[in-house]
N, C-alpha and C positions, 0 to 999 in steps of 0.2 A: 329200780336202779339197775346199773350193769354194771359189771367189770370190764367190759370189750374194750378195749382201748381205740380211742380213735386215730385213724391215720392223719397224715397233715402231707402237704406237699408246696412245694415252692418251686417255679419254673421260672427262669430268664427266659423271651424271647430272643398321655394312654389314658384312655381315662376313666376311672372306677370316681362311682359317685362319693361325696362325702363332705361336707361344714364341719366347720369349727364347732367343737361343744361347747362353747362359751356363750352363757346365753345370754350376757349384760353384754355393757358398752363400757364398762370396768369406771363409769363415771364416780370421779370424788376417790379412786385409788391410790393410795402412792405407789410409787415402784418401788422398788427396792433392789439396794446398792451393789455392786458386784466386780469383782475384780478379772480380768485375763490373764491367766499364769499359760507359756507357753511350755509344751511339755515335751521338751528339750532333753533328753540323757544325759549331761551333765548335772540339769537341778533337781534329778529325781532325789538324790540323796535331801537336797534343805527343803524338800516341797512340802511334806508331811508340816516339820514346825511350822513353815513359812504359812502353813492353810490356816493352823490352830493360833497362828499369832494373827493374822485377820479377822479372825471370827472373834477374836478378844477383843481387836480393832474396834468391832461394831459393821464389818462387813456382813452383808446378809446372805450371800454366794458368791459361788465361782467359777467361771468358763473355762474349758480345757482346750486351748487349740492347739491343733496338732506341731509339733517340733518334731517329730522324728518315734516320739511315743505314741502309742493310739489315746486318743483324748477319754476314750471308755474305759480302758483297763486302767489308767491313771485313776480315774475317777473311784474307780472299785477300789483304789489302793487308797483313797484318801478317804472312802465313806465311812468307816469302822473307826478311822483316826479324828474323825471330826464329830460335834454331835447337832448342829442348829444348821452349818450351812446348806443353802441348797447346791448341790451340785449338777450342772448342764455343761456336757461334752457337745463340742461346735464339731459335726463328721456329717461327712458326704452323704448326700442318699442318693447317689445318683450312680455309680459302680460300684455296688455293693447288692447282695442277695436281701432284699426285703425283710425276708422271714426270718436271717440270724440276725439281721439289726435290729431289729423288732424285739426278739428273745435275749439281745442283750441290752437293750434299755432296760426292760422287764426284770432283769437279774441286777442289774444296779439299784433300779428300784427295792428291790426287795433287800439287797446290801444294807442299803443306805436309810433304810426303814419310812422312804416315801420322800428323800428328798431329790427325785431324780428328774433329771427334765433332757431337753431336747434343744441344743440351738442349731437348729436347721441350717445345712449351706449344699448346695451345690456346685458340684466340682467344675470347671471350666480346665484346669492344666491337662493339655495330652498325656501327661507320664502318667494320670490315673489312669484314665480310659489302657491307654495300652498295658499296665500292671495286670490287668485284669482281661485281658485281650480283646478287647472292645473298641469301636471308633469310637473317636470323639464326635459328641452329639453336637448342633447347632445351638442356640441361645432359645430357643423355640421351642426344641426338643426338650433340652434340658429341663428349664423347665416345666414341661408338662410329664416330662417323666418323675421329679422333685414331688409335685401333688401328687401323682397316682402313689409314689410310696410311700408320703404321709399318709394316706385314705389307708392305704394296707396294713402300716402300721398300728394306724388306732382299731381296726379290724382285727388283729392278731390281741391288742393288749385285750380287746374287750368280750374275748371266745369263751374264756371262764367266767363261771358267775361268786359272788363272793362266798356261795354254800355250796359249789361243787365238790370241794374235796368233803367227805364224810367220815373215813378213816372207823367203820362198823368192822373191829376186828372181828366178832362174832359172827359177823356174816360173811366174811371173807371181802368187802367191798370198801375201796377207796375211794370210787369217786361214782360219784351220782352222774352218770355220761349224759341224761334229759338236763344236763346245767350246765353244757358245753356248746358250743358250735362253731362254725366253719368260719371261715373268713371269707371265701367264694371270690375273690378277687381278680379280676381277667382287664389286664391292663392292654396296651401297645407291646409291648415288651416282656412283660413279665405274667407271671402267675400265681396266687397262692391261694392256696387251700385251708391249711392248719386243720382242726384249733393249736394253739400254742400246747410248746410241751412243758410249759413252767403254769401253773399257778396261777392265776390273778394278783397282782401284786399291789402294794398298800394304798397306788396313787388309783389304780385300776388305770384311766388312762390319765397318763405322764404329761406335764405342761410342754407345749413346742412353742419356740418363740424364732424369732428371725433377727438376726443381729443387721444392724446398716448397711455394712459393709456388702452384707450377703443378698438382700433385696432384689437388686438387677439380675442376678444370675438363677436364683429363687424363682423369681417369675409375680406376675401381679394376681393370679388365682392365691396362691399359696399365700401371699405375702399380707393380701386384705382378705380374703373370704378365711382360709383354711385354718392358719397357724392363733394360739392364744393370746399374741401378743406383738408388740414390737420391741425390740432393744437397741436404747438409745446408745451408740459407741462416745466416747469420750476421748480423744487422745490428749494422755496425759505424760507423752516422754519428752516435753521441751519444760516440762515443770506443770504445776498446778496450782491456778487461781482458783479461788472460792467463787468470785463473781461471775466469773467468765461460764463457769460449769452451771453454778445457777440458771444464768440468763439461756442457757442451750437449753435446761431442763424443762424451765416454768415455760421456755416457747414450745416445746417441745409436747409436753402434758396440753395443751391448748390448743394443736393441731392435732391430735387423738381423741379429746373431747369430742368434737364433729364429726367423724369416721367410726368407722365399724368398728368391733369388739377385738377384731383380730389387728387393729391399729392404735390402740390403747398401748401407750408406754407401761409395759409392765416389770423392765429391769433398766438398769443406770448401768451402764459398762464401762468398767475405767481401762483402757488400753494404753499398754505401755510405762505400766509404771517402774521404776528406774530400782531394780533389785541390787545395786551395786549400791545405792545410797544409803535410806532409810523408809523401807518402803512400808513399811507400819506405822512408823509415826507420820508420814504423808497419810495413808491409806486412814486412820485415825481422826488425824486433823478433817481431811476431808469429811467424813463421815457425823462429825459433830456438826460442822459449817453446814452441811447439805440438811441433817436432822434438823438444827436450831430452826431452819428458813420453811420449815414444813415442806419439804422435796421430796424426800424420802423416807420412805418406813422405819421404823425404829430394828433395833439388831435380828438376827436369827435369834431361835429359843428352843431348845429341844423339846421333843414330841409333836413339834407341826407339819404338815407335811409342805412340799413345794406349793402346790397349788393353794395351799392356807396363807405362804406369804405372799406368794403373788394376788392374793383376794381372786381367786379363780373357785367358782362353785365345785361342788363333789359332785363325781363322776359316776351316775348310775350307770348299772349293767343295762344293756337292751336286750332281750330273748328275741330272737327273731325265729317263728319253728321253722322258717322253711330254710333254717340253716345249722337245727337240731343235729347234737353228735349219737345220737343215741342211737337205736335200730328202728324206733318208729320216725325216725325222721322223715320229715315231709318232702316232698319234691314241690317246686315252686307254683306251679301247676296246680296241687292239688291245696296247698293253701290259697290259692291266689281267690 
């Protein structure tokens, strides 16, 4: 064992290898139902009840897209306040540093004691790129920069292993550093090193799903090979039929049938539902109608983690030595 701590590093300037660990075709799964609250400063005051009156609904999760609040720290704030739903913050990966997006999934995860996930999107507006003082990228770009920092992502969650930390007060040692390693990641653009400075967290790696809307800008690696899943969008602000949402679902579940793991309908997303009216007893009614017809999964339940509702397998550690944090770590070279 050591105490040396490892270093970690993160460079902006692509493509780092990496699949989906999803090792089925999610066949015979339901999805499971899910709402869009957008995360506006005005409804942070009613979002807390409004998430705890969904999950009573029979809603299963919740998408955080951005209003003006970051969809992660929203998420942090409603993880402690909720106990069954999954929560997946919809945030860019595309001007943004890798390694702290990565380290705050990982801390939501752990919040939220494994109900944390990822709905991948890729930014297309100039006022991101220039926030962050960057050109905006092509559609090309973009996406292939969107996959290299999925690939990074799951590289950083999965640097610890689940017995790294030891906590041998009598030896003076916390962490067994031979159960860490590196991310080694050397994109186009970017760089990381790591390992993570958090812990392994409950999901170890966190479900990524790709909503509809986001697809095109996503890119067609990320969107079939890479991510967990698909999310079906539903807009629901001209009102909500039963029928109508069904027949989008059951065609929907039937065109994932046939395709890959990472095209498997794994959430139902209701977009737009109408908070001025009554959006729990809609979000309610829906949820029964969709259950009764076998569409969708039955409610969130505390103690599951995301990937348990989403019927997504557990996520083993991989050691790789030639990317050991310890001092005997190998060079590529000599394990090769």
């Amino acid at each position: 064992m050591s105490t040396t701590a490892p270093t970690f590093e993160s460079t902006r300037a692509g493509a780092a290898p990496g699949t989906s660990p999803t090792g089925d075709a999610g066949a015979g799964v339901l999805p499971v139902l899910a709402v869009d609250l957008v995360t506006a400063p005005p409804l942070l005051d009613g979002l807390a009840p409004l998430a705890r009156g969904l999950e009573e609904a029979g809603i299963g999760a919740l998408t955080l897209s951005d209003g003006g609040l970051h969809p992660i720290h929203v998420a942090a704030h409603l993880a402690p306040l909720t106990r069954g739903l999954g929560l997946l913050p919809r945030t860019d990966a595309v001007y943004v540093e890798p390694f702290h997006l990565a380290t705050q999934l990982m801390s939501l995860d752990h919040i939220s004691h494994g109900r944390a996930g990822w709905l991948l999107q890729a930014e297309t507006d100039p006022s991101a790129a220039a926030a962050v003082g960057r050109d905006l990228l092509g559609l090309e770009a973009t996406a292939r920069e969107a996959a290299d920092v999925l690939v990074a992502a799951r590289r950083v969650w999965d640097s610890w292993a689940p017995d790294a930390v030891v906590r041998d007060t009598e030896r003076g040692v916390y962490v067994d550093a031979s159960r860490l390693q590196y991310a080694d990641v050397e994109a186009e653009t970017f760089s990381v090193r790591g390992p993570a400075i958090t812990p392994r967290s409950p999901q170890g790696l966190l479900p990524v799903l790709v909503a509809d809307t986001d697809r095109g800008a996503v890119g067609e690696r990320a969107s079939t090979e890479l991510v967990d899943g698909r999310v079906l969008d539903l807009d629901v602000s001209g009102g909500a039929r039963a029928e109508q949402l069904a027949a989008r679902i059951a065609s929907a579940r039937d065109e994932g049938a046939t395709g890959s793991a990472s095209t498997v309908v794994r959430l139902v997303r209701l977009v737009g539902l109408d908070l001025e009216a009554d959006p729990l007893g809609t979000a309610r009614e829906l949820a029964a109608e969709l259950r009764a017809r076998d569409l969708v999964s039955g409610t969130s339940a505390p103690g599951r983690t995301l990937r348990e509702l989403l019927g997504l397998p557990e996520a083993p550690f991989d050691l790789d030595p030639a990317r050991r944090a310890d001092r005997a770590r190998l060079t590529r070279e000599e394990s090769a």
